[in-house]
C-alpha positions in Angstrom: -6.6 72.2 57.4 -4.1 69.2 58.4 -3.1 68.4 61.8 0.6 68.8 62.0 2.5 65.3 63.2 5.2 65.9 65.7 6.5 62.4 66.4 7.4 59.9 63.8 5.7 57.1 66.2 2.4 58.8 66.1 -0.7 57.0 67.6 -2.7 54.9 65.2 -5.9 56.6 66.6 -3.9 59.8 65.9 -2.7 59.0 62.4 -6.4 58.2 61.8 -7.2 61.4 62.5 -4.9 63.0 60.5 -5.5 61.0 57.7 -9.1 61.6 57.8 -8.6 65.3 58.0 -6.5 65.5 55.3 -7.8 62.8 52.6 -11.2 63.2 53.4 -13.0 61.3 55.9 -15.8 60.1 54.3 -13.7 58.5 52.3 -11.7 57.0 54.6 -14.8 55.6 55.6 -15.9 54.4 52.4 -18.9 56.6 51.5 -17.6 57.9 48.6 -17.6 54.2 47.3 -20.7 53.2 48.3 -19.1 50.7 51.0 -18.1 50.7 54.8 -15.0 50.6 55.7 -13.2 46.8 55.0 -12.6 44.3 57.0 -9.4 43.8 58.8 -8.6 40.8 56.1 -9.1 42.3 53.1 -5.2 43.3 52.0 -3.6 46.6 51.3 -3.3 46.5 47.4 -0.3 48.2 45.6 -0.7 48.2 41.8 3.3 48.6 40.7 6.0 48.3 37.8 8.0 45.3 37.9 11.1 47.6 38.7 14.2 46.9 40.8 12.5 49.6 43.2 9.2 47.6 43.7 11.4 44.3 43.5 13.5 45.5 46.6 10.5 47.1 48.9 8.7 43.8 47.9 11.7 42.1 50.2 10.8 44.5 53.0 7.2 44.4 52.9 6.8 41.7 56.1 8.1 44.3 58.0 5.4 46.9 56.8 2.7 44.4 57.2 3.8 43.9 61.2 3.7 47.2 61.3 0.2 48.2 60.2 -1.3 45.1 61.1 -2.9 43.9 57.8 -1.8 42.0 54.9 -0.2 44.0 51.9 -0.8 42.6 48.1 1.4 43.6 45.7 0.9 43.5 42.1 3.9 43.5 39.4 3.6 44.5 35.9 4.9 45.7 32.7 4.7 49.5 31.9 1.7 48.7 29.1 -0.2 46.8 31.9 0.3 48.7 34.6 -1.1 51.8 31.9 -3.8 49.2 30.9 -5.2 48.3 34.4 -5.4 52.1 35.4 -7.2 53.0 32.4 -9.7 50.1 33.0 -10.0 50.4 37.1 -9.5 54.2 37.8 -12.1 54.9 34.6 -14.6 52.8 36.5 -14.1 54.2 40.3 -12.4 50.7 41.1 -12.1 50.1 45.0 -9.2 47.2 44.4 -6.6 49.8 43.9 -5.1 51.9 47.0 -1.1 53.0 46.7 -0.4 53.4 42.7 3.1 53.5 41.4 2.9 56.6 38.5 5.1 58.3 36.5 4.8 62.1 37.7 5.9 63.3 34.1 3.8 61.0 32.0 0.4 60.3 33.7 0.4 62.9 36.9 -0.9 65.6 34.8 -3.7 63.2 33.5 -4.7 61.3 36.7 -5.3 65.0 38.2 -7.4 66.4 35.6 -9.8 62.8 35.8 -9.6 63.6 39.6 -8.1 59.8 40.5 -5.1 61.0 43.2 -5.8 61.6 46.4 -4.1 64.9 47.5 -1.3 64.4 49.9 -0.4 67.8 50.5 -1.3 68.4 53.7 0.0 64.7 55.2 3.7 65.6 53.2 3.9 69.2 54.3 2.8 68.5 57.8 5.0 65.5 59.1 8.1 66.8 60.6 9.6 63.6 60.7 8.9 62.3 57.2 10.8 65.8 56.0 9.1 67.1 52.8 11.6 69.1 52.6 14.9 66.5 52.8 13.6 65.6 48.9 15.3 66.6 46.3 14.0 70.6 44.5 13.2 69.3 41.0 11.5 66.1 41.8 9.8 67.4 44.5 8.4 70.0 42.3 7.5 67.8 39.3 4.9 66.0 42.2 2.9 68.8 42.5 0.0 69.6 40.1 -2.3 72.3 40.5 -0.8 73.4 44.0 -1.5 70.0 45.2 1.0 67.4 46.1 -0.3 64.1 44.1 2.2 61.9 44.2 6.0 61.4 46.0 9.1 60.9 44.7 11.0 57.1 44.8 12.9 56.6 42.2 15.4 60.0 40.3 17.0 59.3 37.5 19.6 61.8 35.4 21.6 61.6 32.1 25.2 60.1 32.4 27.7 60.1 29.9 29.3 56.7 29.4 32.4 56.9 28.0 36.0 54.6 27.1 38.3 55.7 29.3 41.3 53.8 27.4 40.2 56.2 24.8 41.0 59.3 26.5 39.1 61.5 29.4 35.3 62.7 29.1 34.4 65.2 26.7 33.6 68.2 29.4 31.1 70.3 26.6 29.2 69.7 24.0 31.6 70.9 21.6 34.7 68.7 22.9 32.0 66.3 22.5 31.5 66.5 18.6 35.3 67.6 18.2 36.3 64.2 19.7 33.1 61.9 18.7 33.9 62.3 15.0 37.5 61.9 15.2 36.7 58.6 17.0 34.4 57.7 14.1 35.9 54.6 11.8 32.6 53.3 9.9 35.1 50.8 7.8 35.8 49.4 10.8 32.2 49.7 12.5 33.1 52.0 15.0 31.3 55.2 15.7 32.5 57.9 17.9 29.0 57.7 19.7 25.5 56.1 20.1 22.3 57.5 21.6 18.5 57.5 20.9 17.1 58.3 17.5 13.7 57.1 17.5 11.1 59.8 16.8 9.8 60.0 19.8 11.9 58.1 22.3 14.6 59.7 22.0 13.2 63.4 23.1 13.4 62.3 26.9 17.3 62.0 26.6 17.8 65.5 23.6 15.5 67.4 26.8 19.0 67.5 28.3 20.5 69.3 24.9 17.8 71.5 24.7 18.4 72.6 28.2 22.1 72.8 27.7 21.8 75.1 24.5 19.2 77.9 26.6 16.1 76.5 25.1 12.7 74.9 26.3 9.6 72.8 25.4 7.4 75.7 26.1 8.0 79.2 27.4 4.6 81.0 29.4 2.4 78.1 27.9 3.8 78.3 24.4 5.6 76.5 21.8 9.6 76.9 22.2 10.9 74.2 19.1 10.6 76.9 16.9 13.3 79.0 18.6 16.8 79.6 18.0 18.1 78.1 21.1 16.0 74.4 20.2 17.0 74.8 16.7 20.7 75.0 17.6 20.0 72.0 19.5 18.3 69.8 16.9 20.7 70.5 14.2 23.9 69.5 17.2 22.1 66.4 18.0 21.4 65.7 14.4 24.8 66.2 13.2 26.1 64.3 16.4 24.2 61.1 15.3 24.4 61.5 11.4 28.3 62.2 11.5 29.1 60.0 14.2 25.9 57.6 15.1 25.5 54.3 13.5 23.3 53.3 10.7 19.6 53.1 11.4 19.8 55.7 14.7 16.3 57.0 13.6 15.1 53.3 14.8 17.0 52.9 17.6 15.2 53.1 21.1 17.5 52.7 24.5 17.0 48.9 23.5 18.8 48.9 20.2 21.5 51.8 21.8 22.4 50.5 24.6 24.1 47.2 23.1 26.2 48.9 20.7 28.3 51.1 23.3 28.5 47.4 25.8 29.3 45.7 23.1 32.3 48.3 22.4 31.1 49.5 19.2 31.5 53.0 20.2 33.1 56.4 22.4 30.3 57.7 23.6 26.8 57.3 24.7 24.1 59.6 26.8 21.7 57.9 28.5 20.0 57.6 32.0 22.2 56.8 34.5 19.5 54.2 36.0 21.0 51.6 33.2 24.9 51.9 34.2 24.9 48.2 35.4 24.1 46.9 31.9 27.9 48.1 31.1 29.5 46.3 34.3 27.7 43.0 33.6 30.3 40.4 31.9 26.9 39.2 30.2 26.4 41.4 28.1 29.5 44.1 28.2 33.0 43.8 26.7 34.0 47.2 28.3 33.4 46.7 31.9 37.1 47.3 32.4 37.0 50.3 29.9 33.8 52.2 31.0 33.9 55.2 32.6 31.0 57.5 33.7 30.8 61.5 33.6 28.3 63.9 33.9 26.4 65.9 31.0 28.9 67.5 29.2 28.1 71.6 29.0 26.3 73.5 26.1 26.1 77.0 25.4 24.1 77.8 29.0 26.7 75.2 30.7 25.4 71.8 31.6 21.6 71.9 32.5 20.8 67.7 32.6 17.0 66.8 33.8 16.7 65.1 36.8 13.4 63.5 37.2 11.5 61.5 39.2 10.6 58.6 37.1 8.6 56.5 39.3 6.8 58.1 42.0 3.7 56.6 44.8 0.3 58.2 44.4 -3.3 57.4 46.5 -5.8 56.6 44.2 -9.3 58.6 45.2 -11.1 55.6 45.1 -9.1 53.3 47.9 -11.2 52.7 51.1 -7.6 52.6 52.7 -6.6 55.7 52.5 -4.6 55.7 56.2 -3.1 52.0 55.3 -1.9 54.2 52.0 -0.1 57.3 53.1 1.3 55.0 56.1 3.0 52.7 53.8 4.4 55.7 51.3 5.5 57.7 54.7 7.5 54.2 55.4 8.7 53.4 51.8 10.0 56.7 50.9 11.4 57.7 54.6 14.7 58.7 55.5 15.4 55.1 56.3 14.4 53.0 53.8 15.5 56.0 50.9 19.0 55.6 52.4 18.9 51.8 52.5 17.6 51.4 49.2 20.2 53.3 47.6 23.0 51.7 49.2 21.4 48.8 47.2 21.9 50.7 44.3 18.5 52.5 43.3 19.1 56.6 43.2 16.5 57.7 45.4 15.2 61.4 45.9 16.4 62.8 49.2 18.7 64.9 49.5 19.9 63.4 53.2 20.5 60.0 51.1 22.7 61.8 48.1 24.7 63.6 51.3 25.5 59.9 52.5 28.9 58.7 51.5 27.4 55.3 53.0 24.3 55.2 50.4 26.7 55.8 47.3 28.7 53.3 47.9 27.3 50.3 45.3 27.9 52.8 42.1 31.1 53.4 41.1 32.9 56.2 42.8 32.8 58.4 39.2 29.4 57.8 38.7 28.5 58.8 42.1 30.0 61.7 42.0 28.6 62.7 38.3 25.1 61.9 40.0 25.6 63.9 42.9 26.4 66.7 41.0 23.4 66.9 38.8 21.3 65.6 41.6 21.5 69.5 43.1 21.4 71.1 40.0 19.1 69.4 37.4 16.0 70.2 35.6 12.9 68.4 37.4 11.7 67.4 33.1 12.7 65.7 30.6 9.1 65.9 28.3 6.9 69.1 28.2 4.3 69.0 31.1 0.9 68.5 28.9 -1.7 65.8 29.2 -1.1 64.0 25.8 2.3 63.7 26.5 2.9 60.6 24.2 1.5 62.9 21.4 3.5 66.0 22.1 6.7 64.0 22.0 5.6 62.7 18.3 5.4 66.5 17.4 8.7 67.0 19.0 10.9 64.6 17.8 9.5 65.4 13.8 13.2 67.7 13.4 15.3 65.6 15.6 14.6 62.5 13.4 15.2 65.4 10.2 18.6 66.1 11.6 19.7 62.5 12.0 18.7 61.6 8.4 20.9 64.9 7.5 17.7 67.0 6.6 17.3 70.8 6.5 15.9 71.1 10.1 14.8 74.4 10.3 11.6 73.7 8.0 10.9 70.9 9.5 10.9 72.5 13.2 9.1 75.5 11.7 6.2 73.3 10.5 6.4 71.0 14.0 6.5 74.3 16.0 3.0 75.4 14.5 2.0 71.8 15.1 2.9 71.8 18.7 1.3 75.3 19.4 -1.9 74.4 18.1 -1.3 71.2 20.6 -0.9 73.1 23.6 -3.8 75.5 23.1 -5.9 72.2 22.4 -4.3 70.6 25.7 -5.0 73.5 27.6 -8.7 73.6 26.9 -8.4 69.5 28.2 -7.3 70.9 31.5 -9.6 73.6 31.8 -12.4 71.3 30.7 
């Protein structure tokens, strides 16, 4: 059982304690690895994305070394590498990695069943000051696998709904959407009424939101829900959304090929993340910076029910020999005090205390504040089903969506994909039982 912290300047012997009640003390000491414990030089190592997150705590991080009294090396990558170098390290029982940056909805699940995150349950739940319970419900949840917390929360990112504003106001539902997305449509002229993801399986990430919005999930008690009404209603919206209205080509077009055509003011409409607003403010690369405006998800047959996830989150991995140096430097990076100063910088972190700041919204603009306030309290904590392959479920999932698009029967199609995908998840299950 953990020791519960009562003061946010606890003791270092104190913290040691703690730490080595609650992550394991041997090792804390290094026994598990084979090693003793290393020597005051050798550096606390943070494997991370090259992100505007780990680019602005990188700013910060003399501060964090003065504090804990040891050097901190920081490594920025590319999402492939970052992917690559956990495979290799954590797949060998590395000792060179100690705070990971993870996705909680792509990897979590599979760094938990291959046992390489240190569980932080008892450190979380038992600092009063660090407030496990200031983060945000959906995000929060999404860190906890098994009953364990594995990972928390830094960076929360929603679906936004970019629209022209010298066009008229935002669509409020999904069927003002359509309605006003096709009369907005002029292909003679290359304009389409709107522009989102297509791609087979990119694009399922951003349709979660749909799904939601029309009643309907990825699974329902462990099994397959593509094959129900509910998604149906929600493939064949999206599909007609993007065939009547979408470019040419939407089948192939990833955030990096969407994105452009809405800056570029090639079209109404566009749902994405709200993580990539700046792209349309930035006289780079946008022609409607003047025009944009930003909304939330506009509401489906169960009203609007938008994911808000955590997509980058900080994990221990099992195999650091710095275990203490770890959790002290994720209790400091996703505080109360550096969650609210970060996102007066602009990066939509995951308490709740920072989204009730009027002072920490202030870098986004005041509409798209207030559309990520709102489905900060009341979004879904996923926006891919919660299985270990998730890369392959995804493939299954976006079969119909890609059917739609190319004006397909989708019913078929989603028949034959929600066979596919329930076969999947009893496969998948056997993984994590395994």
């Amino acid at each position: 059982m953990s020791m519960p912290i009562t003061s946010h300047n606890l003791s270092r012997r104190a913290f040691a304690r703690l730490a080595a009640a609650t992550l394991g003390g041997a090792a804390l000491a290094g026994c598990s690895t084979g090693g003793g414990r290393p020597a005051r030089n050798t550096p606390l190592r943070i494997m991370a994305l090259n992100h505007v997150w780990s680019q602005a705590i990188d700013k910060h991080l003399p501060e964090f070394e003065e504090r804990i009294g040891r050097r901190v090396s920081m490594s920025l990558l590319t999402a492939d590498q970052l992917a690559n170098s956990y495979n290799v390290k954590l797949n060998a029982s590395a000792t060179d990695i100690d705070v990971m940056m993870v996705r909680a909805l792509q990897e979590q699940l599979l760094f938990a069943h291959n046992d390489w995150l240190a569980d932080l349950t008892g450190l979380v739940e038992g600092d009063a000051a660090y407030n496990w319970a200031d983060f945000l419900q959906a995000p929060r949840e999404r860190s906890i696998t098994a009953r364990k917390v594995l990972s928390v929360p830094v960076v929360t990112e929603r679906p936004a709904l970019y629209y022209r504003k010298d066009l008229g106001a935002a669509p409020r539902t999904l069927d003002d959407l359509l309605e006003t997305a096709l009369r907005h449509t002029d292909r003679n002229r290359g304009f389409f009424g709107f522009v989102g993801r297509g791609q087979r399986a990119g694009a399922v990430s951003i349709w979660s939101s749909f799904l939601y919005s029309f009643g309907g999930a990825f699974t329902l008690e462990g099994r397959s829900g593509i094959g129900r009404p509910e998604a149906i209603a929600a493939y064949e919206y999206y599909g007609r959304l993007l065939k009547q209205a979408g470019p040419p080509g939407a089948t192939n077009m990833s955030l990096e090929q969407a994105m452009p055509i809405f800056a570029q003011g090639k079209a109404a409409f566009y749902i994405d993340a709200d993580a990539i607003y700046s792209n349309f403010l930035d006289p780079k690369i946008s022609t409607v910076r003047e025009t944009v405006g930003f909304a939330p998800f506009p509401a489906g047959p169960a009203g609007a029910r938008p994911f808000n996830i955590p997509s980058w989150s900080l994990g221990i991995s099992a195999f650091s020999r710095l275990r203490e140096e770890s959790w002290e430097f994720i209790r400091w990076a996703s505080g109360p005090e550096m969650v609210k100063r970060l996102q007066a910088e602009g990066i939509p972190g995951a308490r709740q205390s920072a989204w009730s700041d009027a002072s920490t919204l202030a870098s986004f603009p005041a509409e798209l504040a207030k559309a990520m306030q709102t489905q900060a309290r009341t979004g879904l904590g996923l926006d891919r089903p919660d299985v270990l392959q998730v890369g392959r479920a995804r493939d299954i999932i976006g079969r119909p969506l890609v059917a739609g698009i190319l004006g397909q029967p989708v019913r078929p199609v989603a028949a034959e994909a929600d066979a596919e995908f329930a076969d999947f998840l009893v496969r998948d299950n056997r993984h994590r039982e395994g």
